[in-house]
N, C-alpha and C positions, 0 to 999 in steps of 0.2 A: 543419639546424634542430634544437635541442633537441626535447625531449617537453616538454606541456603539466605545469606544476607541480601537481603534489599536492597537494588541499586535504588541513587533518587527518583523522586517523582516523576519525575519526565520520562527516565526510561523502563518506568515500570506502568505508567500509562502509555507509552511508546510500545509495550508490549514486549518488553523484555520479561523472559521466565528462566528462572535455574533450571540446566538440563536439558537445555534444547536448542542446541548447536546442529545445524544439519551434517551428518556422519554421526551420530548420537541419538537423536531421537526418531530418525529414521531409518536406522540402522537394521536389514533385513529388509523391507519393504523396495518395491516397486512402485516410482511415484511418476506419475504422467501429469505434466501444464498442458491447462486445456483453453481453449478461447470459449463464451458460448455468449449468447444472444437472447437478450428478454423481450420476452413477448411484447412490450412498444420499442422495440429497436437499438438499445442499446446493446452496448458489445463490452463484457465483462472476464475477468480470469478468474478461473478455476482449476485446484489440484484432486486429481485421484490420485489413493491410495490405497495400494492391497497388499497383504504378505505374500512374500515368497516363497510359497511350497507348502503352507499348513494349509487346515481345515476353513473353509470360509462362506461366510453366510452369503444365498442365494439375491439379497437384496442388499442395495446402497444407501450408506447414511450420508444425507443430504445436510452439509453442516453448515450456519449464518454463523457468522464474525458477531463482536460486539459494537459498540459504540468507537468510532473513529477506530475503529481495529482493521482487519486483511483478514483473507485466507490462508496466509504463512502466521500469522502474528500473534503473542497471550496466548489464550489460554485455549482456543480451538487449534492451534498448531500442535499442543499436546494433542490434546483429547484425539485430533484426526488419528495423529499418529498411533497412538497408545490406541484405540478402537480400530485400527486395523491390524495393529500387532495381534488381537486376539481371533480375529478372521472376520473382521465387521470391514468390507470396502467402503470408502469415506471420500466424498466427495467434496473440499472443501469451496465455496466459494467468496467472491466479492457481490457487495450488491451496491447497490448508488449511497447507500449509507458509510460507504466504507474510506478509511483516510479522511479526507479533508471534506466530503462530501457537504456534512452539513452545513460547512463554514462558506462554500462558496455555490449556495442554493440548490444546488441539485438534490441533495439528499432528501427527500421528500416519504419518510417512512409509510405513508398509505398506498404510497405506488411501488412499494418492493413488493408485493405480488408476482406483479409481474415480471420480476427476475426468478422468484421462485420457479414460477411456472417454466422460463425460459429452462434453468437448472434442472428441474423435472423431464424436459425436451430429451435434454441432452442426455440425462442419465439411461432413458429408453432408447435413444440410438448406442448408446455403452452397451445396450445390451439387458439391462437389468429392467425386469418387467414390474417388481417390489421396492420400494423404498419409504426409508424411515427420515423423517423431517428432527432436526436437531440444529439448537441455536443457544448462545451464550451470551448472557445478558441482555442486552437489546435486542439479539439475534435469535433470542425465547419469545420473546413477546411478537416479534415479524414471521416467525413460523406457526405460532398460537393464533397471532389472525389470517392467516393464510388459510390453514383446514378450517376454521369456522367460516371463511367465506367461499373457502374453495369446496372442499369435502374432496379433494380431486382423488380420483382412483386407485392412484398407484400407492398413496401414502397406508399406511398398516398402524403407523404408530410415531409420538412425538415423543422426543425425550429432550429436556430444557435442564439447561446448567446455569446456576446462579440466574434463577430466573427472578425481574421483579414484579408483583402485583401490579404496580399502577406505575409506568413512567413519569408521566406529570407528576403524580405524587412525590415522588423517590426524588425527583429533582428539586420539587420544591422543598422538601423537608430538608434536605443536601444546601441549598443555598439560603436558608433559614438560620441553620447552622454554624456553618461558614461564613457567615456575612457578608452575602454575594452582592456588588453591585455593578450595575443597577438590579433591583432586587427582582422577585419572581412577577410578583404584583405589577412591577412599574415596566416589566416588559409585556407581560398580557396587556395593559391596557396600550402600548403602542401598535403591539402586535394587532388588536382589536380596529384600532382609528384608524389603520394601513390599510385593513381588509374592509373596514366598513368604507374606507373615503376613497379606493380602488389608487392607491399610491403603490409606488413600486415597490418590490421588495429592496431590502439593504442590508449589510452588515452590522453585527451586535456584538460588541466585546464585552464578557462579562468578567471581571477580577473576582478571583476568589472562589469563581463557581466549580472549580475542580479539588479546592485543597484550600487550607485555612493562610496562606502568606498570597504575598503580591507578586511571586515571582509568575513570570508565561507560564511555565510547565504547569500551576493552579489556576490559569485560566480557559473560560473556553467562549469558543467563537462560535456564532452561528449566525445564520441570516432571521429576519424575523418567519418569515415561509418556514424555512428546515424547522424550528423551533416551535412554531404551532402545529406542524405535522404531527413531531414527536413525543411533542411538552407540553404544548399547551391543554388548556382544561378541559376544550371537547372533543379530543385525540382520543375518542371512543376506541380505534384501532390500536390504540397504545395502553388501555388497561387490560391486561388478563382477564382480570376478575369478572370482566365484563364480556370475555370471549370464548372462556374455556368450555364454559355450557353448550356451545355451540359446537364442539369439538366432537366427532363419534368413532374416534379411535381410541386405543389404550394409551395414557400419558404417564410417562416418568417424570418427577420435578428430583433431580439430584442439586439438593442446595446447600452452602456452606453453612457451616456451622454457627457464623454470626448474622443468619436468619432468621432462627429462632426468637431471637429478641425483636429484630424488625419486624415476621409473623408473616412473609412475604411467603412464605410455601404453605402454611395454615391455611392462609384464606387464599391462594389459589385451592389447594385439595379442595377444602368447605366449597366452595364456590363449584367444583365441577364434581363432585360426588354428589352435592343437591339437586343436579339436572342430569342423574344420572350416570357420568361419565365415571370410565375406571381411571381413578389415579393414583399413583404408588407416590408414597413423597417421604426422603430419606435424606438427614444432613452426614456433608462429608466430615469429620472432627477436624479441628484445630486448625481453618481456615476459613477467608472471609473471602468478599465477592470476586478476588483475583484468581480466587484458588492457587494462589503463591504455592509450589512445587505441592500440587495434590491433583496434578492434571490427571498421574496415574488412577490415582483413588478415586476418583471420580469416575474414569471411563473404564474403572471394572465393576464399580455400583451399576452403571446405564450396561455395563454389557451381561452382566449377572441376569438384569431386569428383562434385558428383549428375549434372550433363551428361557426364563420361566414363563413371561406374559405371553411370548409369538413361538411358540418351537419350531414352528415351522421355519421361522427365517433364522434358528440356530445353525452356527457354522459346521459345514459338512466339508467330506474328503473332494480336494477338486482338483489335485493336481498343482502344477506351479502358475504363479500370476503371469497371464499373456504378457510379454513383453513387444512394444512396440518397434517396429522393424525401422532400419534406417535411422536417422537421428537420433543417439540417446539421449538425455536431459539428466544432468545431477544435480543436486540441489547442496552448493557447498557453505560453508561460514566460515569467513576471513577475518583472522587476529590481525590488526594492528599493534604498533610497538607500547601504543599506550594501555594495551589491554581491551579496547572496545574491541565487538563484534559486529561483521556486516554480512546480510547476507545474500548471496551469489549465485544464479545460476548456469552450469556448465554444459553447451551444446555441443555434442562432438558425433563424430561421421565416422569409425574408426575403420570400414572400410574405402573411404573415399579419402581418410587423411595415407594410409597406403599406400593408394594410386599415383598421390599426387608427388613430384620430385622434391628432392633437396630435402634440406633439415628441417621436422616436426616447426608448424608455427600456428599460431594463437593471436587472437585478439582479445583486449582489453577492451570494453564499450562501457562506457561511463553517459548512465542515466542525464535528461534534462531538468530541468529546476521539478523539484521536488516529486520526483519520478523515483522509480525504483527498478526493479531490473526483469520488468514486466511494461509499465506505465512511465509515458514517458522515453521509453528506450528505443524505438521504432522496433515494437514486438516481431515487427514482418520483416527484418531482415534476420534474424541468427540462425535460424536453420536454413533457409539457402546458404548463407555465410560455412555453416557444416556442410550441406551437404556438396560443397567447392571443395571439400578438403581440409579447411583450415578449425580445428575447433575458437568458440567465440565463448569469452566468460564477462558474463553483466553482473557486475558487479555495483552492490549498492553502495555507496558512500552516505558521509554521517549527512548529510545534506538530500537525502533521503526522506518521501513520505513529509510529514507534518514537522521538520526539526526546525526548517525554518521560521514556522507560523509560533511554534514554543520554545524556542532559544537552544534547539538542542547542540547545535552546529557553528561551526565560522568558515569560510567556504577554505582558509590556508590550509585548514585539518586533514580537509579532505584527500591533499597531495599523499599525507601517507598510506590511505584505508587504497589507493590507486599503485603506491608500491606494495605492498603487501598485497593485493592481488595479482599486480605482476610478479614476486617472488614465490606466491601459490604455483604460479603456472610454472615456475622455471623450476620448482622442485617436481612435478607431472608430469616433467621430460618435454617441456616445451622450451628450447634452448632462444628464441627470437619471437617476440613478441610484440604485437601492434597494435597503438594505442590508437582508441577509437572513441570519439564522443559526438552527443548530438545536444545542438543549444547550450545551454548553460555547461554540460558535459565536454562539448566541445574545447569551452574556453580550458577547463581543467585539464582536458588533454594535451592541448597546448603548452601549457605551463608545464606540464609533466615532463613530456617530450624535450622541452627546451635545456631539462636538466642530464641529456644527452647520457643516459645508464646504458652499458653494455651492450645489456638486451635485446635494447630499442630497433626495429626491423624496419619498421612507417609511421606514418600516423594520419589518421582516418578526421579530418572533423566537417563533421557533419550540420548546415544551417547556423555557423561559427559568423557572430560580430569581430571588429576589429579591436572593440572595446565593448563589454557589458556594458559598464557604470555609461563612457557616453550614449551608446544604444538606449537606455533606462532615461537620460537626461531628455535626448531628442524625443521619442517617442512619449512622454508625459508630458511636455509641451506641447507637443502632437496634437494629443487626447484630450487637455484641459485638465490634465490629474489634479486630485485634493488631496492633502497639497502639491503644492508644484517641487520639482526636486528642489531648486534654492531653498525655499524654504524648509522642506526638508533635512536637507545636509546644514543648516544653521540653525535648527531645534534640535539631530541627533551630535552635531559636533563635539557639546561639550563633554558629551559621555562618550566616546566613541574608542579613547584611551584607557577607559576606568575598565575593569571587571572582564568579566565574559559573557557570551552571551547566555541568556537565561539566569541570569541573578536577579534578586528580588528588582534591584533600580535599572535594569532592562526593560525599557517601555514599548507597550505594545503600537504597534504600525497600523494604521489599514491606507493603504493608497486607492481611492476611488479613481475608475478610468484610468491605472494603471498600463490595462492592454489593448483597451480599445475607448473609444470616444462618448459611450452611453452609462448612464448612471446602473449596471447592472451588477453585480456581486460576482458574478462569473468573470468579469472585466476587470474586478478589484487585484491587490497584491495584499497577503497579510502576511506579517511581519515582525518579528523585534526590531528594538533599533538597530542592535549588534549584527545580527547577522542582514538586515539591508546594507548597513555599513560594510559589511565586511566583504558583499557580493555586488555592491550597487553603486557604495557611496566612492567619492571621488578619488580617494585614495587606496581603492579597491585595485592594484596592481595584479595581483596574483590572476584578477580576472580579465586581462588586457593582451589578446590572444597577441594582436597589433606591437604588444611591446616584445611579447619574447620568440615571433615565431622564427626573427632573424638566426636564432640559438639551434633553431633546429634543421641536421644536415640530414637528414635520413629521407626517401621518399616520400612526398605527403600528397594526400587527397584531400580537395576540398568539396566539397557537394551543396551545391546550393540550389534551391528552387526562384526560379524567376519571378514569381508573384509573390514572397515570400512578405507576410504582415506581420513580421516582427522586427527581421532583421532587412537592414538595408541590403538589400540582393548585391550590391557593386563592391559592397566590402571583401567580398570573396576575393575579387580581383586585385584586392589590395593586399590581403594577404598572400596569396600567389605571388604576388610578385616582390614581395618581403621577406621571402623563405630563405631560409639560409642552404637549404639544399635543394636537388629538382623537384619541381610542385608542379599537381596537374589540376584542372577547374574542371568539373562536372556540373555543366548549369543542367537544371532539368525542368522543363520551359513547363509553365505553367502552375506549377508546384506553390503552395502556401509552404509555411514554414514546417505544419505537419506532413506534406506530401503526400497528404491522403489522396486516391487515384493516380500517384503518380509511383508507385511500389518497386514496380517491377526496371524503372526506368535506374530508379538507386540500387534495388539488388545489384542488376547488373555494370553499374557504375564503379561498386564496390568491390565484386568478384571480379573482376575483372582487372582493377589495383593488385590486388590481393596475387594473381595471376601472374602477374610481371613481378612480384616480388623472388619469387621462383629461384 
């Protein structure tokens, strides 16, 4: 049998894999979303996963994403999966490196430690006193320097997939190649002048640096910070080579097959067998650093290896995986009509949806700009949202994660991947369903809503402009953005009709002071031109909640925060009273646009709609 065909670039660096549809490759397992907290304070997602009723080992494998990857996403979504199907529990998570991380400075790979160690935390309140550290591609090399700096106690043993010897190296050689520019040389030396002459950090777009054409999907972004963290030449923390001696566990190096020639698992083994360490190093056949459908073959190499190297942590008889009580969580994936996949997950209460009267209903919650159904979503409402009764399904759309910043996306697309989640739920015996969005989500809900389907029960939006595009106008005028949108929308005009986005002549964006007023990368917007255009630019209707909420007769909630620094707070008002059926305003006094501290005040803003829908 051939291998599964290769979507393009983008969505195969987007982390698309054959075979892993959720109902598919979680199929049998027990799978828990977890929130946890790294030792300097941020706050990241994380899944466990266990089998269902087989034999399972007494320790958890601690798994790192790769390079702009997730803990759903490539090639550690298998591997989780597939190493718990054989009784390894698997803890997947996010760390500051993950999505968009590097592009918008945070991603700073010498401080994922300290997520490690957070992830570590957690695992010990799970319960599990043993655990095995495991990471894929970049996500090798951030667990490799973690036990050589850590030695932390609980780790027994590393096992690294597609792991590379030297980042900087591997990058430079990659953009050598390729013909990246600006080349490797001419960003070290800016990267250098910034840190020597104490200049702020900024945004780097480099063409090429992912794939040999000019399209986004072959480029990559980073700040020049995330980039010397990772890439640069004295990212000591970013060579193996340079780390594994330091390592005094047993290591697995499972690497693909087109390693060999690169010698990236030789000179790690050389390199940690000469300072004594045990390492086993073993290529997967007829697969390269994607591990394109070998996720399986892969995680029965690493799971072969822990039962002969640790017997002790070999899976034993334990009965059925604990499930958690109250709120289930299912982990689904949504066909759209054109064949894409988005993936979804489903909160439900099945004894509080019982309790509550009248006919089975659901919510629809559609992510903010470049969110997904985690991030971005306001994580802290959907299980109160269940446990009111009503199951809530977050649903990613193609405008999800990084599609915007590589042209994967146009925000019109998006209307269908939002029916086809509502036609998921109406085959799930959810007869009425309610469209829910927050920010950018919002607008989409709107638009949805206005095309007035059967279904339609409410509609929920949450931190909703009257108009994106003028929101985007006002607000970079605001700010001082580079450039200013005029000039913007009359440098992407003339291509704005031509192609799609993500084609080779799709020009890369970056809008400096985009969301706020200071020269900082976290403040930026990066972008194609198509899909700015298609979300931002002036003839961005589909995103103009303002034009079509007159369309929509059905109950609606609006929720807005009074301090809100993005969206003009009054426009709520405007849309309330634009509705084409009863609308109610939920200000929630003090609230920025995320509504951080103000949680509990929109729970019950929302359950409380949700309540009178009855």
């Amino acid at each position: 049998m051939s291998p599964p065909r290769r979507g393009d670039r983008l969505a195969v660096r987007s982390g698309h894999r054959p075979h892993t549809a959720f109902g598919h490759d979680d199929l049998g397992l027990v799978v828990r979303p977890l929130v946890y907290r790294s030792a300097d304070g941020h706050v990241w997602d994380a899944l466990l996963a266990r089998c269902d009723g087989a034999d399972e080992s007494p320790a958890v494998i601690v798994l790192v994403h790769g390079a702009a990857g997730n803990y759903v996403s490539g090639a550690p979504r298998r591997l989780a999966f597939e190493l718990a199907r054989v009784g390894f529990p698997v803890l997947s998570i996010n760390t500051r490196m993950a999505n968009f991380g590097a592009a918008y400075g945070g991603g700073l790979l010498d401080h994922v430690p300290h997520d490690i160690d957070g992830a570590l935390t957690l695992a010990g309140e799970l319960g599990f006193a043993d655990a095995l550290l495991s990471g894929y591609g970049l996500g090798a090399t951030a667990v490799t320097h973690h036990e050589a700096l850590r030695h932390h106690p609980a780790v027994r043993g590393l096992v690294t997939f597609a792991h590379p010897a030297s980042l900087p190296d591997a990058l430079r050689e990659r953009w050598r190649a390729n013909g990246a520019s600006p080349s490797y040389e001419t960003v070290e030396r800016e990267a250098r002048r910034r840190r020597r002459e104490g200049l702020p950090d900024d945004i780097v777009v480099v063409s090429r640096g992912a794939g040999r054409t000019d399209a986004p999907g072959d480029t990559e972004v980073w700040t020049y910070a995330t980039w010397w963290a990772s890439r640069g030449p004295a990212a000591g923390h970013a060579i193996s080579t340079e780390l594994i001696g330091d390592v005094h566990v047993p290591v697995a190096l499972i690497q693909p097959s087109t390693d060999e020639r690169l010698g990236y698992g030789a000179a790690l083994a050389s390199a940690g067998r000469a300072a004594g360490v045990s390492v086993h190093l073993e290529r997967v056949p007829g697969t390269d650093h994607s591990l394109w459908d070998a996720g399986g073959d892969a995680a029965a190499r690493a799971a072969r290896w822990i039962v002969r190297e640790l017997p002790a942590l070999a899976p034993r008889p334990h009965g059925r995986a604990p499930r958690p009580s109250g709120v289930r969580h299912r982990l689904v994936t949504i066909a759209a009509p054109d064949g894409s996949e988005h993936d979804a997950l489903l909160h439900a209460h099945p004894r509080a949806a019982a309790a509550r009267p009248g006919e089975p209903l659901a919510v629809l919650h559609i992510h903010g700009n470049q969110g997904n159904f985690t991030v971005g979503s306001l994580r802290f409402l959907a299980d109160p949202v269940a446990e009111a009764g009503v199951a809530i399904l977050a649903v990613e759309t193609r405008l999800s994660n990084v599609s915007q910043i590589f042209g994967g996306a146009e925000l019109p697309d998006a209307l269908d991947d939002i029916a086809a989640g509502a036609d998921w739920l109406l085959h799930q015996g959810y007869p009425r369903v309610v469209l829910s969005g927050y920010s950018l989500g919002a607008a989409l809900a709107v638009r949805a809503a206005a095309d007035a389907a059967p279904w339609l029960a409410g509609l929920i939006a949450i931190g909703a402009s009257w108009s994106v595009p003028e929101e985007t106008r006002r607000r970079m005028e605001a700010t001082g953005a580079q450039p200013g949108y005029a000039e913007l929308v009359e440098r992407l005009r003339p291509i704005a009709d031509r192609g799609r986005a993500g084609d080779p002549d799709d020009p890369m964006v970056v809008v400096r002071r985009a969301f706020g007023p200071r020269d900082e990368p976290r403040l930026a917007g990066v972008y194609t031109g198509r899909t700015w255009w298609g979300s931002r630019g002036p003839e961005a209707t589909d995103a103009e909640p303002g034009r079509h909420i007159g369309r929509v007769a059905v109950p609606t909630l609006l929720v807005q925060g009074t301090a809100d620094e993005i969206v003009d707070p009054g426009e709520a008002a405007r849309l309330r009273d634009a509705a084409g059926g009863p609308a109610e305003l939920a200000w929630i006094d003090g609230a920025g646009h995320n509504f951080r501290g103000a949680e509990a005040a929109v729970i019950a803003a929302v359950t409380g709609f949700l309540g009178r829908l009855s």
